[in-house]
C-alpha positions as CSV (number, residue, x, y, z in Angstrom):
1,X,77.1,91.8,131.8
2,X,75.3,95.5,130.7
3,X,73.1,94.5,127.9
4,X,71.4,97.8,126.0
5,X,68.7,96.7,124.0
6,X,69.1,99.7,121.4
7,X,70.2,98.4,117.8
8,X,70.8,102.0,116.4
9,X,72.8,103.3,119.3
10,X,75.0,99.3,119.3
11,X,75.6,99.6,115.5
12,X,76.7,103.5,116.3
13,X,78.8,102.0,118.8
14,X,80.4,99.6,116.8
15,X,81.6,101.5,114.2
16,X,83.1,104.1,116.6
17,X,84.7,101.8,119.1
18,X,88.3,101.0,119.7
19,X,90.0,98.4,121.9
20,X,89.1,99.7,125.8
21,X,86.2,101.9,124.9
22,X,84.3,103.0,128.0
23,X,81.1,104.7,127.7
24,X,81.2,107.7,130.1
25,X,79.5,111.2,131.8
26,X,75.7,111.2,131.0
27,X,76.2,107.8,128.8
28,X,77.5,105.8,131.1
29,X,74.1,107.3,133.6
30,X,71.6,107.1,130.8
31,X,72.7,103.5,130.4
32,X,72.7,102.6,134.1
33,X,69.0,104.1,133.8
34,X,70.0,107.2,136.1
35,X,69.0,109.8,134.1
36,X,66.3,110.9,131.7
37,X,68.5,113.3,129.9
38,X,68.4,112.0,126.5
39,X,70.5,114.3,124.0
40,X,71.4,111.9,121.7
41,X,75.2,111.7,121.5
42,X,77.2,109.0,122.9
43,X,80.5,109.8,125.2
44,X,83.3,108.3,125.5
45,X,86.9,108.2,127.2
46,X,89.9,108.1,124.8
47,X,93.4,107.1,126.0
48,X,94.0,110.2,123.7
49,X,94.8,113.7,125.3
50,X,94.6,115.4,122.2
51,X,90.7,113.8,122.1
52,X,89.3,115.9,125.0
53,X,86.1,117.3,123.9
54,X,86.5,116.8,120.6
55,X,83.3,115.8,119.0
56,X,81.4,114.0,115.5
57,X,78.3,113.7,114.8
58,X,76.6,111.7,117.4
59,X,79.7,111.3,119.7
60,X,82.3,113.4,121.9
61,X,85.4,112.0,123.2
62,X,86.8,112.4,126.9
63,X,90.0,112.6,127.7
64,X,90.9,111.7,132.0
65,X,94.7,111.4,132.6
66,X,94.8,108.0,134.7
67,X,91.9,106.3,134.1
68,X,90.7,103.1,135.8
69,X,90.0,101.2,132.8
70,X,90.3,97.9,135.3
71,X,88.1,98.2,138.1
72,X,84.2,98.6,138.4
73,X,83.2,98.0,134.7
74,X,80.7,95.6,132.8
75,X,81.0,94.5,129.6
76,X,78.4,95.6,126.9
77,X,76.7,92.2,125.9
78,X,77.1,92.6,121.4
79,X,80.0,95.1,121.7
80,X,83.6,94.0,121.9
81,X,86.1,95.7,123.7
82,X,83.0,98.1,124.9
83,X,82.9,98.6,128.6
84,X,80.4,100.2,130.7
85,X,80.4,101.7,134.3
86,X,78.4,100.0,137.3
87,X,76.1,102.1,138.2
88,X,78.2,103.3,141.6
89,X,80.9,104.1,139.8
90,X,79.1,105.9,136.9
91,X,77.6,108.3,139.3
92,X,81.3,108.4,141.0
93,X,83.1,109.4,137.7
94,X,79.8,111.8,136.7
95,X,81.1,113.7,140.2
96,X,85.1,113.6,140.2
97,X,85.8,113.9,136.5
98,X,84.2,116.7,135.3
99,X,82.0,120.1,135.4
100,X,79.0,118.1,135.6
101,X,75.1,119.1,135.0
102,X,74.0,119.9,138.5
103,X,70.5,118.6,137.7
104,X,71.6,115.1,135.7
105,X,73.9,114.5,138.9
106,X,71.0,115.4,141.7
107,X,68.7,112.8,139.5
108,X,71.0,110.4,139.1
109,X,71.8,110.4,143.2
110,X,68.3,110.7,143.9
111,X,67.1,107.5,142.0
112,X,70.1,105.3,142.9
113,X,69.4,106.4,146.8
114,X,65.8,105.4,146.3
115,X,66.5,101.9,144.9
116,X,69.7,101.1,147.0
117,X,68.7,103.4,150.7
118,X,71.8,101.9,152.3
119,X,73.9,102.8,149.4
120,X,76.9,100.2,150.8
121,X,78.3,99.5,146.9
122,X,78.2,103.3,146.1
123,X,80.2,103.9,149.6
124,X,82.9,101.4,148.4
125,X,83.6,102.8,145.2
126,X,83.4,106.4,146.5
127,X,86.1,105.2,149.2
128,X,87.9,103.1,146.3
129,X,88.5,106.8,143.7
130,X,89.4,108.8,147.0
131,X,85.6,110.5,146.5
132,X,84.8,112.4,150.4
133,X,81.5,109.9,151.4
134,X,79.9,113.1,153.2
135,X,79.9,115.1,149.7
136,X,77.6,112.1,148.6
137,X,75.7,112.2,151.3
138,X,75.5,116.2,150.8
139,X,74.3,115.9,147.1
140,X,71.5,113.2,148.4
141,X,70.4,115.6,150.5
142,X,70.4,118.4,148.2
143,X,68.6,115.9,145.4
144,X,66.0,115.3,148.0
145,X,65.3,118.8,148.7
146,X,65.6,120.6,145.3
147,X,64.0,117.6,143.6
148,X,61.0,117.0,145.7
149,X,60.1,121.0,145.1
């Protein structure tokens, strides 16, 4: 179970969440502790299409057609219905769901790499969402060289 020990961003969270609320893109990485980019608003996926992108003070909504809302998530310990991504499949999502930040993603590979090297639970999920495991591999290497300069 994810437990975020943050009592401004949980009551924030509480009063935006609905029933299968998953925190996503730079959220779901800045909760996993795979980023430093703090900007202050919280993302999240909405069943809704008509949602995408669509924003309030201190939260933007996401809008994926098919989302997994059954496999590789934690519960948010304090926060019903509130789901989080592991930290594999938050840095999976972060790649196929979206124009991402180059730099959040090349951190975010870059510290998971260095605290998991063989990287065997990152592989599965990868596999799992139909994500090419040599594109990881390509973005590790690209992390290592443009973040080591």
């Amino acid at each position: 179970m994810f437990r975020y020990d943050n009592e401004r961003v949980n009551n924030r969270l509480k009063s935006l969440c609905v029933s299968n609320t998953v925190l996503v893109q730079e959220t779901s990485l800045r909760l996993n502790g795979l980023t430093k980019r703090l900007d202050g608003e919280i993302y999240m996926y909405s069943k809704y299409p008509m949602l995408n992108r669509i924003g309030f003070p201190g939260v933007e909504y996401f809008y994926f057609p098919n989302y997994d809302l059954n496999n590789f998530l934690e519960d948010v310990d304090g926060l019903t219905n509130v789901k989080i991504p592991t930290r594999e499949r938050a840095i999976v999502d972060y790649y196929r769901l979206n124009e991402y930040d180059e730099e959040t993603m090349l951190q975010a590979i870059k510290d998971y790499f260095y605290f998991n090297p063989e990287a065997l639970k990152l592989r599965i999920v990868a596999e799992f969402y139909g994500v090419d495991w040599n594109d990881i591999l390509r973005l590790k290497e690209e992390a290592e060289e443009y973040l080591t300069h």
